[in-house]
KEKE-3310 file (N, C-alpha, C; in steps of 0.2 Angstrom, whole numbers, plus 5000, padded with zeros to 4 digits):
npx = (5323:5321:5337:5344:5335:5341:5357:5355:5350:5360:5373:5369:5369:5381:5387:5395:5390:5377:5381:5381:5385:5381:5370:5357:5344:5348:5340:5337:5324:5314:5301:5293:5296:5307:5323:5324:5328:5328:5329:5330:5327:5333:5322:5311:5307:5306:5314:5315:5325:5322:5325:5327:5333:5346:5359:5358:5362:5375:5382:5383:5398:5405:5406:5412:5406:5409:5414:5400:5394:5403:5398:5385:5378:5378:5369:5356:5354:5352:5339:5330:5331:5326:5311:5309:5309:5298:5283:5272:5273:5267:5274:5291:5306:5323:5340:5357:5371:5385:5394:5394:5402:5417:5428:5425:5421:5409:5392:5378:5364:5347:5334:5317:5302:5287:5274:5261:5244:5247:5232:5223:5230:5238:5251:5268:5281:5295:5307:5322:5335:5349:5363:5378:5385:5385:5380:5374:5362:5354:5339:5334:5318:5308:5294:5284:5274:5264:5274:5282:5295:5297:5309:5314:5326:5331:5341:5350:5351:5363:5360:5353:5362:5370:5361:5359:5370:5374:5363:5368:5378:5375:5367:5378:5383:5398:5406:5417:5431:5441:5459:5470:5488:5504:5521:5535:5551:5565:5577:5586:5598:5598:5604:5619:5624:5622:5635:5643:5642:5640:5625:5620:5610:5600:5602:5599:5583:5566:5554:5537:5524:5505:5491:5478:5463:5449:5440:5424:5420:5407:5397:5391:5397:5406:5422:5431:5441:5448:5461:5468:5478:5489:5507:5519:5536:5551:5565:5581:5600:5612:5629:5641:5657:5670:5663:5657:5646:5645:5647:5656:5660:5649:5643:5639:5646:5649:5664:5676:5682:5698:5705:5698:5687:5672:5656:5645:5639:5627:5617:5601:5586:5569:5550:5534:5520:5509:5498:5489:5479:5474:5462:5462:5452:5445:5434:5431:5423:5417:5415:5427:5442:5451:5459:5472:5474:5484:5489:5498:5501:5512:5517:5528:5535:5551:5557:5566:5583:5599:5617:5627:5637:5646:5661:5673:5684:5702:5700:5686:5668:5661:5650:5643:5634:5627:5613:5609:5604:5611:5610:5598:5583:5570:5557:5548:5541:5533:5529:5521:5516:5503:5501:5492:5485:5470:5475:5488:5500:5510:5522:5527:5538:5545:5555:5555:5561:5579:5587:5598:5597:5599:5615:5622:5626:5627:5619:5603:5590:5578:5574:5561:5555:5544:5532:5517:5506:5491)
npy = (5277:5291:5295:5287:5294:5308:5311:5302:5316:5325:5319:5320:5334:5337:5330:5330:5320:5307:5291:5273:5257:5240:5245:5255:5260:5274:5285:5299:5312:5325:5329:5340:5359:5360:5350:5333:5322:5303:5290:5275:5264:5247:5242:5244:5260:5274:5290:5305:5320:5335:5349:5368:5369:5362:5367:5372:5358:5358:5370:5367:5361:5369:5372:5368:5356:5346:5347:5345:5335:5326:5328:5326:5312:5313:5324:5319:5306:5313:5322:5309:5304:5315:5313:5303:5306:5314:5310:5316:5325:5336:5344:5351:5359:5356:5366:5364:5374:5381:5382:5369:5359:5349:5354:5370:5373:5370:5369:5377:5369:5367:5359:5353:5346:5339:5332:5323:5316:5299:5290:5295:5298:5308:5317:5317:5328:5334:5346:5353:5365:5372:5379:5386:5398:5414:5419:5409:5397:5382:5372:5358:5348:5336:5325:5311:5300:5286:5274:5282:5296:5310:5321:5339:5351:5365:5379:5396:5406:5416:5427:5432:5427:5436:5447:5445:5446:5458:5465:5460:5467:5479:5480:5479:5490:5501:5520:5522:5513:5501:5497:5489:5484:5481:5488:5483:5489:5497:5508:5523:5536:5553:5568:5575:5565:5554:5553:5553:5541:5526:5514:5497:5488:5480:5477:5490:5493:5496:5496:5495:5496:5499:5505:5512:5521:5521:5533:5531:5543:5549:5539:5523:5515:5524:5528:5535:5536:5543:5541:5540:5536:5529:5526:5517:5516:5509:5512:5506:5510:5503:5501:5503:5495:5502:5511:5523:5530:5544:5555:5572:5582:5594:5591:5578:5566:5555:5541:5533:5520:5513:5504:5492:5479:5479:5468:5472:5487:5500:5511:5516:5520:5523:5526:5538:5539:5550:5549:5557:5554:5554:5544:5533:5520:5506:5494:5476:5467:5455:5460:5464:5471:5481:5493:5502:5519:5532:5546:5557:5571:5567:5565:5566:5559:5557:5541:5534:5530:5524:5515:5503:5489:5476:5465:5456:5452:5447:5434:5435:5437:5453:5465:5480:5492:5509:5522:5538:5554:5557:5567:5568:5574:5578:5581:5574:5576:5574:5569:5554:5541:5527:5513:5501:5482:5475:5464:5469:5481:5497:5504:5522:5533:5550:5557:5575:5583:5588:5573:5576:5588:5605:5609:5601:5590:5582:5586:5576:5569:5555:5541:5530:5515:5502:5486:5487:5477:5474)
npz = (5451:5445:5449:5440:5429:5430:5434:5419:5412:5415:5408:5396:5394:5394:5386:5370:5359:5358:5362:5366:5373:5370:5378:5383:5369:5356:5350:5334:5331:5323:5326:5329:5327:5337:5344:5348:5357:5359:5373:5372:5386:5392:5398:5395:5395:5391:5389:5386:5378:5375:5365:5360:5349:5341:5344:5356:5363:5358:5364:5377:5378:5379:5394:5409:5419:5428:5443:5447:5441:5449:5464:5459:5462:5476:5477:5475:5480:5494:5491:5488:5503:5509:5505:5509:5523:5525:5519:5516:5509:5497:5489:5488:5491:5489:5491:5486:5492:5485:5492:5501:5495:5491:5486:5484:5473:5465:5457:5460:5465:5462:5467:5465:5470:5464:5470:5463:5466:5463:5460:5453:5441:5436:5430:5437:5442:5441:5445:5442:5446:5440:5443:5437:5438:5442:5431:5421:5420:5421:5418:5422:5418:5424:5418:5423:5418:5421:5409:5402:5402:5402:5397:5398:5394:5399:5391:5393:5379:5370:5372:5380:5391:5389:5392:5408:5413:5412:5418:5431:5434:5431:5443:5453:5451:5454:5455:5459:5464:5473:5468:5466:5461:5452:5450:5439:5437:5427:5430:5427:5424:5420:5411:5421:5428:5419:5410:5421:5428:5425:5425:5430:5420:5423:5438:5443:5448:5447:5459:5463:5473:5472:5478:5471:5469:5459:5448:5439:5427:5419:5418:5416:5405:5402:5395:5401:5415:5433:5441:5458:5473:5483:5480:5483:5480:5477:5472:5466:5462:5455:5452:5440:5438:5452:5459:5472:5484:5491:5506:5504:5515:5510:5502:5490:5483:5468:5468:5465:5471:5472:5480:5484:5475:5471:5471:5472:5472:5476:5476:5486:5488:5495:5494:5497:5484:5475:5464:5450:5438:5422:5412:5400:5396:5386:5383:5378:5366:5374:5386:5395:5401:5387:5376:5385:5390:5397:5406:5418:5432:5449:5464:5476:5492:5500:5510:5514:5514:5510:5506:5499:5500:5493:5494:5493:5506:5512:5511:5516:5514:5514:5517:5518:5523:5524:5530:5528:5522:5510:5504:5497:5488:5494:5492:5479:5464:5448:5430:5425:5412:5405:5394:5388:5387:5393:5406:5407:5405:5400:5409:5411:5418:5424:5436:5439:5446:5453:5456:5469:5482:5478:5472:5480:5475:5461:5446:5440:5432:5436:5427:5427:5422:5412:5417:5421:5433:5434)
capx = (5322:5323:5344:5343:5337:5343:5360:5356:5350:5365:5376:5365:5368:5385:5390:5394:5386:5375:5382:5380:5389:5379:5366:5352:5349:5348:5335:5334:5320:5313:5293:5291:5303:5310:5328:5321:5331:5323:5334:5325:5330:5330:5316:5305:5303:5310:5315:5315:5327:5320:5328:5322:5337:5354:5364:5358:5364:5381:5383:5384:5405:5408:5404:5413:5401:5414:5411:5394:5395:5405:5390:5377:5376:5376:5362:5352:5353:5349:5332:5326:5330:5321:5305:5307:5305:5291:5280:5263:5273:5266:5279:5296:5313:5332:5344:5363:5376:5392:5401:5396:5405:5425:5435:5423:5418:5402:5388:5373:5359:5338:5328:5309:5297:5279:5270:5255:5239:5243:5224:5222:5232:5241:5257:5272:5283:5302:5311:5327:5337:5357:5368:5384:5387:5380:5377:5373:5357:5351:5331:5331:5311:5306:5289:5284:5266:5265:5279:5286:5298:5299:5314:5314:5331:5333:5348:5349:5356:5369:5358:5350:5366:5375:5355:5360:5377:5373:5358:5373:5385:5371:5365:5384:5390:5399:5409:5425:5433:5448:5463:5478:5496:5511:5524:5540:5555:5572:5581:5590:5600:5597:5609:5627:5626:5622:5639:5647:5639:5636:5624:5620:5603:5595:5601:5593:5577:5560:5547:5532:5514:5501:5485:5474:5456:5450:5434:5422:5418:5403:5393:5394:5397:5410:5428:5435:5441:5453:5466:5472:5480:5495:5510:5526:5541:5557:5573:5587:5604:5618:5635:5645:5665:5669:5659:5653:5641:5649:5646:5663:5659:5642:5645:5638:5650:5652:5669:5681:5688:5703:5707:5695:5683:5666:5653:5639:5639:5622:5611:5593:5579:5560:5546:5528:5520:5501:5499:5482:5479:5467:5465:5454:5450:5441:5430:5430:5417:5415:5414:5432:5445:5453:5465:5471:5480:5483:5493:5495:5508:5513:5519:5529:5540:5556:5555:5573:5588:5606:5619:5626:5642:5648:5666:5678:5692:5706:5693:5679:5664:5660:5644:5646:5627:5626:5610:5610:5599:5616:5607:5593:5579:5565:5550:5548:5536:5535:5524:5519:5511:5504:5501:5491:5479:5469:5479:5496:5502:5517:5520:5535:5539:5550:5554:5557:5565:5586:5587:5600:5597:5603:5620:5625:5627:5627:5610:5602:5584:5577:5568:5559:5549:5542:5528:5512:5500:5484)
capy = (5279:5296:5293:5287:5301:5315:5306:5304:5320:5330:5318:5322:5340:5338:5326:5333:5316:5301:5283:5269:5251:5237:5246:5259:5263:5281:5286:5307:5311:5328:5330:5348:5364:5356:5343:5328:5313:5298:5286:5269:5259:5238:5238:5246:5263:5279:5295:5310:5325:5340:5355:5370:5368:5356:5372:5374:5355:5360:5373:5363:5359:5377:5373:5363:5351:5341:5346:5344:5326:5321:5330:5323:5308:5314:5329:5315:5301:5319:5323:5304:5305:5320:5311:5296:5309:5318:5304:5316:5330:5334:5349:5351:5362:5359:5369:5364:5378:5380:5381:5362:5357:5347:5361:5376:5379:5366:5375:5377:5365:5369:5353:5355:5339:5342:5325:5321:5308:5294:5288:5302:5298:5316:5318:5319:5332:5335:5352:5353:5370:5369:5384:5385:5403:5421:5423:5405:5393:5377:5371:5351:5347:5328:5321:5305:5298:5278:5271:5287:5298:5317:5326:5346:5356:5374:5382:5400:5409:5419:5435:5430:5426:5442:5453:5443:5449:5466:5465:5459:5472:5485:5480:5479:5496:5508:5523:5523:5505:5502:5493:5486:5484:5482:5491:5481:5490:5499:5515:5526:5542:5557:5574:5575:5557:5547:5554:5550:5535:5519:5509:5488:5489:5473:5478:5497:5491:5499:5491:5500:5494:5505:5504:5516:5522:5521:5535:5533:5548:5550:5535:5516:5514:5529:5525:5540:5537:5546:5537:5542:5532:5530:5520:5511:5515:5509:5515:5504:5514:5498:5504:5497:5496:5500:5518:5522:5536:5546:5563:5574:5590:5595:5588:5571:5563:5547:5542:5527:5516:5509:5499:5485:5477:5476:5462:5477:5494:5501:5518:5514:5525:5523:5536:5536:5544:5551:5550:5560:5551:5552:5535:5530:5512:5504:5487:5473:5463:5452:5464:5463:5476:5482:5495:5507:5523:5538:5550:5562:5571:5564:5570:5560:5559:5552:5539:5532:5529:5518:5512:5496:5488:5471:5465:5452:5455:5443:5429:5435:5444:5459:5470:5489:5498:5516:5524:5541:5557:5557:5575:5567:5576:5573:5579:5573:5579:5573:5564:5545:5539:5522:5511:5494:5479:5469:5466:5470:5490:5497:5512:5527:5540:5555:5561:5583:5587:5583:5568:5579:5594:5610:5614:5598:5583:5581:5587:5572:5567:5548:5540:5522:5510:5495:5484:5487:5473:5475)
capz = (5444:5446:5452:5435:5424:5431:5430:5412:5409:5417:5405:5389:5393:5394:5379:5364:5356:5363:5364:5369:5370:5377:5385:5380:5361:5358:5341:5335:5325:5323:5325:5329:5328:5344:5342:5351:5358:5361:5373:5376:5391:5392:5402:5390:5398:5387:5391:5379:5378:5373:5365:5355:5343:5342:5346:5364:5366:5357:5370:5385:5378:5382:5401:5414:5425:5431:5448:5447:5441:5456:5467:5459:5466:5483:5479:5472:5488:5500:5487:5492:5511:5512:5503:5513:5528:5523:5516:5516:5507:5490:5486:5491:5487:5492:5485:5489:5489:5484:5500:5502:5490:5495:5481:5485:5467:5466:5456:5466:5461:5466:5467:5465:5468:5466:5469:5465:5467:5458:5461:5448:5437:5436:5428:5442:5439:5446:5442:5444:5444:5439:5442:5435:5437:5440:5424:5419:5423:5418:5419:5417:5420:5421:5419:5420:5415:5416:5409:5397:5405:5396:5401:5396:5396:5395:5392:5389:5375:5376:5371:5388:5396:5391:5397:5414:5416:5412:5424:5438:5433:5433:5451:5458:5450:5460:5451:5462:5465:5472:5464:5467:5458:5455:5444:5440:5430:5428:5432:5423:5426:5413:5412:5421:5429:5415:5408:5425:5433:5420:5430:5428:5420:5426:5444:5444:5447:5452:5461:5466:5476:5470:5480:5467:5468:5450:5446:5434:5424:5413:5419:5417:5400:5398:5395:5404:5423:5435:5445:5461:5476:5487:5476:5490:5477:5478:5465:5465:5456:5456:5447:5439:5443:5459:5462:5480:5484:5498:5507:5506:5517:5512:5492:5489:5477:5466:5469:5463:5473:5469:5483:5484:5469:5472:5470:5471:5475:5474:5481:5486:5491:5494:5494:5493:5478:5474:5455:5448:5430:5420:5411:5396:5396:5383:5383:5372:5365:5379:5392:5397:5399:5380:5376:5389:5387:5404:5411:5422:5437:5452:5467:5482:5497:5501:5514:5516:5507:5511:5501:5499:5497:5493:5493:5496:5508:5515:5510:5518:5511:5518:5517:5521:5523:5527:5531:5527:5517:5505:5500:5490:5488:5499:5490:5471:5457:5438:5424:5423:5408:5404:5388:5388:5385:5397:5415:5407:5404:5401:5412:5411:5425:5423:5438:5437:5451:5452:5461:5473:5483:5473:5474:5485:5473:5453:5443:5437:5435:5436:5424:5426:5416:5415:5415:5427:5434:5439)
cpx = (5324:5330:5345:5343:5339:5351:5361:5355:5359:5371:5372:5370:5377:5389:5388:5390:5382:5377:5382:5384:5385:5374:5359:5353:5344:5344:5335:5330:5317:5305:5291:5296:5308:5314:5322:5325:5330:5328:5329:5330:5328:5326:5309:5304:5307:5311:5319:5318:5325:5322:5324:5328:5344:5360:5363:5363:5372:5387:5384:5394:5409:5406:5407:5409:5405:5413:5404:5392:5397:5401:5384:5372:5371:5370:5357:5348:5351:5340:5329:5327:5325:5311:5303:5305:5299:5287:5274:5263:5271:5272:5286:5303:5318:5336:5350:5369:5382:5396:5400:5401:5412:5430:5429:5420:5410:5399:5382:5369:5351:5336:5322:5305:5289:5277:5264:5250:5239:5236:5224:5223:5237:5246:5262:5278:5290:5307:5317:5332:5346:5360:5374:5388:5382:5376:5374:5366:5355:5345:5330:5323:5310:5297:5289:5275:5267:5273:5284:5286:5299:5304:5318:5323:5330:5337:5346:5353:5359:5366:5355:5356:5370:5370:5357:5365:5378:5369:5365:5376:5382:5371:5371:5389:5391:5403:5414:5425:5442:5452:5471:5484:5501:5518:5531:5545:5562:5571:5586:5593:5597:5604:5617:5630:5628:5631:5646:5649:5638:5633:5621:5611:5598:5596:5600:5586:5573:5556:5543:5525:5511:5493:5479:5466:5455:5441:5432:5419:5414:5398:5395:5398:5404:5416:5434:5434:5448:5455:5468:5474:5487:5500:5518:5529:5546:5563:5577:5593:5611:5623:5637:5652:5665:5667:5655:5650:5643:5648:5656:5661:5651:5639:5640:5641:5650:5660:5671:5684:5690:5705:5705:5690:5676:5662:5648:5642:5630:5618:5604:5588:5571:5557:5539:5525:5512:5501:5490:5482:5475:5469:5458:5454:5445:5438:5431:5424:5413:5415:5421:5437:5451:5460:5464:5475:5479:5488:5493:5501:5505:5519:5521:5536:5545:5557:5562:5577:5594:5608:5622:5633:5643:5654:5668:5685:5696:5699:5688:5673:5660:5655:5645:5636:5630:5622:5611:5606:5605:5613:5602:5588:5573:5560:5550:5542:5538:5530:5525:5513:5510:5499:5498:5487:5479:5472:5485:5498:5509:5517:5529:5534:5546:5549:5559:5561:5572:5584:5591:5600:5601:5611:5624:5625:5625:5620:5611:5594:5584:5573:5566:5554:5551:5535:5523:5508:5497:5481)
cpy = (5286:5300:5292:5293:5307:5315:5306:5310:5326:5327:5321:5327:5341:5335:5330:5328:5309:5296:5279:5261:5245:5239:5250:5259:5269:5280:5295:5306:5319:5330:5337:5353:5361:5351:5341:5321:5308:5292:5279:5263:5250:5239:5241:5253:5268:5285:5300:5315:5327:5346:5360:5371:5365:5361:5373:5365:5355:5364:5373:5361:5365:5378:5369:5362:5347:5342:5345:5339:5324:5323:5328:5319:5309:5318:5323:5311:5308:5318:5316:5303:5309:5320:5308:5300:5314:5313:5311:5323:5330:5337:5349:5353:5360:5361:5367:5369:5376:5377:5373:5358:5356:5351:5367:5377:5375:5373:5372:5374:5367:5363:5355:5350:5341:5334:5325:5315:5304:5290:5292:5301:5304:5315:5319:5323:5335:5340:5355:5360:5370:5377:5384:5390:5408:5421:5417:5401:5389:5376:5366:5351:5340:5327:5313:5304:5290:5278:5275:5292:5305:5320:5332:5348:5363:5378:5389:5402:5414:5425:5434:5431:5433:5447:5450:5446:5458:5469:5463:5465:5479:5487:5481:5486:5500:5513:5523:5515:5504:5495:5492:5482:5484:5483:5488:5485:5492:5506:5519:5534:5549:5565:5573:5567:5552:5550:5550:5545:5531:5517:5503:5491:5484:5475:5485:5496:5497:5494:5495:5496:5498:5500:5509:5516:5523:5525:5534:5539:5547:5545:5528:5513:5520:5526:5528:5539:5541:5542:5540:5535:5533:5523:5522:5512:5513:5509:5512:5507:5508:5501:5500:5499:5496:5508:5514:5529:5539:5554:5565:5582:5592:5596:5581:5569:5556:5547:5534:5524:5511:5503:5492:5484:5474:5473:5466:5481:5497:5508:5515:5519:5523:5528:5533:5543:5543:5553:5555:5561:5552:5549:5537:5524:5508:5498:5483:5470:5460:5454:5468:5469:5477:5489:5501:5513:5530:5541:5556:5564:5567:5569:5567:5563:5556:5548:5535:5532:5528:5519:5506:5491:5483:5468:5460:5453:5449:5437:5427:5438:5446:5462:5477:5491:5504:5519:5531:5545:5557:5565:5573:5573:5574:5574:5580:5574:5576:5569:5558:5546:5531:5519:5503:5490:5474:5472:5468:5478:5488:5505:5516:5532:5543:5559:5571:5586:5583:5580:5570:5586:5599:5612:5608:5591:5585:5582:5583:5572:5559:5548:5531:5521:5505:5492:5483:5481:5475:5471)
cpz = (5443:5446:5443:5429:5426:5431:5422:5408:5410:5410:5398:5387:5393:5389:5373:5359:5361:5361:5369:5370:5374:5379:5380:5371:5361:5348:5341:5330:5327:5321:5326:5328:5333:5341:5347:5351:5363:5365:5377:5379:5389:5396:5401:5390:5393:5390:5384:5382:5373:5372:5361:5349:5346:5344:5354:5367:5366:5364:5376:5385:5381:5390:5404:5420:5427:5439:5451:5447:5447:5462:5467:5461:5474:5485:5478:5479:5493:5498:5492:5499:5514:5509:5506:5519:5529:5518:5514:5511:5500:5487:5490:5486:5491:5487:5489:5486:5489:5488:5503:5499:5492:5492:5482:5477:5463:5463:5460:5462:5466:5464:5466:5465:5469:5464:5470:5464:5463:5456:5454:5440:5432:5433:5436:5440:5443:5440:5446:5443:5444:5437:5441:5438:5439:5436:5420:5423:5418:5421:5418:5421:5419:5423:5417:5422:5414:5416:5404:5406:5400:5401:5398:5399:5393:5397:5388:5384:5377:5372:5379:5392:5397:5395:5403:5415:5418:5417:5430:5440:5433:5440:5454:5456:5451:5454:5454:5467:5466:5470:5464:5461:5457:5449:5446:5434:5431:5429:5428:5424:5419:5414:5416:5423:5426:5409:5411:5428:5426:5427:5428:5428:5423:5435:5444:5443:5451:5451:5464:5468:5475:5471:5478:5468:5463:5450:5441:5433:5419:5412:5416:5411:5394:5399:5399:5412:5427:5441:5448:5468:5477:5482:5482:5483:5481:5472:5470:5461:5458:5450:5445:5440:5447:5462:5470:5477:5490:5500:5508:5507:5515:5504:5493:5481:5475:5467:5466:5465:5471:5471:5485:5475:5473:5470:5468:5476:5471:5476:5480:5493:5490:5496:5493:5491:5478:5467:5455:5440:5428:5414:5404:5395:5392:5383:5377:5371:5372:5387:5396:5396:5394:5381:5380:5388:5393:5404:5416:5426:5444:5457:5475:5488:5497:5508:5518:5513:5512:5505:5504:5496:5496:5492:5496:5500:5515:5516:5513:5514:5514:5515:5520:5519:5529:5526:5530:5521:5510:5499:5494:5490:5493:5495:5484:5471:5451:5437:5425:5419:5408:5397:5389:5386:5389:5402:5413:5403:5404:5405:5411:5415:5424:5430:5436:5441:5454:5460:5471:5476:5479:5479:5480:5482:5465:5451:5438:5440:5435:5431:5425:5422:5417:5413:5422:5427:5437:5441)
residu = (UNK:UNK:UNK:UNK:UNK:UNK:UNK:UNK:UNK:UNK:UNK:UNK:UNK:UNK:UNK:UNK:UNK:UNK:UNK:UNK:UNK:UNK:UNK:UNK:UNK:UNK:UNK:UNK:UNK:UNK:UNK:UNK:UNK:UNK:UNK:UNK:UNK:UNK:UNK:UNK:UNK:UNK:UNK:UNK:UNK:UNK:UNK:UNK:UNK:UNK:UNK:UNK:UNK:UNK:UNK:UNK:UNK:UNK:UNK:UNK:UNK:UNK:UNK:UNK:UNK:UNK:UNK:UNK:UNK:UNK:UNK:UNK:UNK:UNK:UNK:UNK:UNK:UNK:UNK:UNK:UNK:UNK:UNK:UNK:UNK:UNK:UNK:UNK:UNK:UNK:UNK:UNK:UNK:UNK:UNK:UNK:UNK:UNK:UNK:UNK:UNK:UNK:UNK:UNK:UNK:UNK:UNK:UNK:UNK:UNK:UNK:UNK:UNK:UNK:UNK:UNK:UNK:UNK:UNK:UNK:UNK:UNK:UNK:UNK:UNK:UNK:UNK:UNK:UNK:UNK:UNK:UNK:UNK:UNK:UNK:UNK:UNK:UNK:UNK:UNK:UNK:UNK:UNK:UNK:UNK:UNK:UNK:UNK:UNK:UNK:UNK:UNK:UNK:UNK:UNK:UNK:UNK:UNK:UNK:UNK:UNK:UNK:UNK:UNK:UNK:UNK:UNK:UNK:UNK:UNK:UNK:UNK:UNK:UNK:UNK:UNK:UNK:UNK:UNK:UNK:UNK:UNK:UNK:UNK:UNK:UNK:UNK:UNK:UNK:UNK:UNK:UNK:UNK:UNK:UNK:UNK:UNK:UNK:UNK:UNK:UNK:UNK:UNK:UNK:UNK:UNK:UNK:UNK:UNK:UNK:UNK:UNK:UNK:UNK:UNK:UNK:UNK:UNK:UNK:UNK:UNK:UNK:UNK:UNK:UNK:UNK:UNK:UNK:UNK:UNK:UNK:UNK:UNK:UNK:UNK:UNK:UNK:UNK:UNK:UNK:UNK:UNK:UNK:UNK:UNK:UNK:UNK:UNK:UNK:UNK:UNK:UNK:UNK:UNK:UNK:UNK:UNK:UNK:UNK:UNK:UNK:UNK:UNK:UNK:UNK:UNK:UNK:UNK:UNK:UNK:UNK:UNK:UNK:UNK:UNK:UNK:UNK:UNK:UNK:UNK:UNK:UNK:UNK:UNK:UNK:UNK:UNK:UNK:UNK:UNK:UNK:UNK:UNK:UNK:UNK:UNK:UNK:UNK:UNK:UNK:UNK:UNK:UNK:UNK:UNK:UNK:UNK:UNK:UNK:UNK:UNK:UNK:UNK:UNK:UNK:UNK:UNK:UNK:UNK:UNK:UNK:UNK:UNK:UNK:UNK:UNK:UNK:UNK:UNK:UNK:UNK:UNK:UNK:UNK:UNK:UNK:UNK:UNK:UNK:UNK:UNK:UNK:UNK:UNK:UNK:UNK:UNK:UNK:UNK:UNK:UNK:UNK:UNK:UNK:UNK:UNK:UNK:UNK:UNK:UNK:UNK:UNK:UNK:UNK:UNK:UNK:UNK:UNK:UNK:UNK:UNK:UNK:UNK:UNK)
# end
């Protein structure tokens, strides 16, 4: 019997309406402040759901129990195994967690059975605890008395659910939390290059890993944080025509070759970079992160750089790599700002310092942008 209601209450709580075809017939009737649904079985016996208004049972469609239902069974048959071997117990709790569960995301359920002396005639009383979430809990309560079966739910409201969350997000809150990223964009020349160099914008790409420590400033509730952290660039410069990137004497020139056509010619260099931002970040209603807006300098290494060649010759294709500093710079400086809402940003970076040593290659800075994930 017990397999039974707990069963029907878990569906109750989960339907947005009761029917039936063939089987039980369902009555509501409102006798106190409290809904009340009356579901009577063919073999006389009844069972009452108990709310303190029709909104909390509404609220059940905004939740997925679906792993819960295909568990329930199985918590149920455990509950009466562990009755059957404790005959002399009056009290008894099992809680089944998640990590039992065959997809891992099972909500934790607490059993509660307090038996007592039919001789007596005592009410018996089985309390059931149903966790969906952190921040979520269900309360079904069943008594049975005789041949009436009363079965209590209590679901919180969401002034409760969000004071819960808050209570979480209190106890778990650190000021400096790290955060991971990853900036995807293009390349751009600026000053005497971009007059002499056209480069293919879909192939000037940047990529960057940006492993960021995120401070708050001003306590939990302030919007103001500062971002620093180690960011893994890489600058792609793909040309177009048939430009190569070539040392000549202690020059580093673009040049034009004539004699073959190339599939790609490219310059590529990586670096890691230390940005020092400071971010404001605003919150939305639901806790969640809203509109974001930062900047700040930045300050990085050069870690490598080749170029890159591709070409077809006497029907073969050929690749050409040549390792080499080609007189970049080693150690950059400049601005990044970023623009966004939620996990998706737009971020911009200028770098300030010419791409090639003075006095040993064309003055140009870079610029990228693009679209950051967090």
């Amino acid at each position: 019997m017990k397999r039974v209601l707990l069963l029907l209450a878990i569906f109750m709580a989960t339907a947005t309406g009761v029917f039936a075809k063939g089987g039980p017939t369902v009555g509501q009737y409102l006798e106190t402040p409290e809904d009340t649904i009356i579901i009577k079985m063919a073999n006389g016996a009844k069972m009452i759901l108990q709310l303190q208004n029709i909104q909390q049972l509404k609220a059940f469609q905004n939740y997925s129990l679906d792993s819960l239902m295909r568990e329930l069974n199985k918590y149920v048959e455990r509950v009466d195994e562990m009755e059957s071997s404790n005959p002399g117990s009056k009290d008894m709790t099992v809680t089944f967690n998640t990590s039992e569960s065959e997809d891992g995301k099972a909500e934790q359920v607490t059993v509660t059975v307090q038996e007592n002396d039919p001789k007596t005639g005592e009410v018996k009383t089985e309390r059931h605890e149903i966790r969906i979430n952190k921040n979520f809990k269900i309360d079904v309560e069943v008594e049975e008395d005789g041949d009436n079966t009363k079965v209590n739910v209590d679901v919180p409201t969401k002034d409760e659910r969000d004071s819960t969350r808050a209570a979480h997000e209190e106890e778990h809150y650190k000021v400096t939390r790290f955060e991971s990223g990853l900036d995807l964009g293009l390349n751009a020349f600026t000053g005497d290059a971009s007059n002499l160099v056209d480069l293919k914008p879909l192939g000037s790409r940047y990529v960057s890993l940006n492993l960021h420590l995120k401070s708050q400033v001003g306590g939990r509730k302030s919007p103001f944080y500062i971002v620093s952290g180690p960011e893994f660039a890489f600058n792609n410069y793909m040309f177009e025509d048939n430009v190569v990137v070539e040392e000549e004497g202690d020059m580093t020139v673009f040049r034009e070759e004539e004699e073959l056509n190339f599939e790609k010619s490219k310059l590529t260099h990586s670096s890691v970079n230390l940005p020092l931002m400071a971010l404001f970040q605003f919150k939305r209603e639901n806790g969640k992160d809203g509109f974001t807006i930062g900047a700040g300098p930045f300050i990085g290494y050069r870690l490598g750089s080749h170029t890159k060649q591709k070409y077809e010759l006497e029907g073969r294709t050929e690749r050409d790599k040549t390792r080499d500093s080609f007189n970049l710079t080693d150690f950059q400086y400049g601005v990044e700002g970023v623009v966004g809402y939620g996990s998706l940003s737009l971020f911009a970076k200028y770098n300030m310092n010419d791409l090639f040593k003075e006095n040993r290659g064309i003055q140009t800075n870079v610029v990228s942008f693009g679209i950051r994930l967090n």
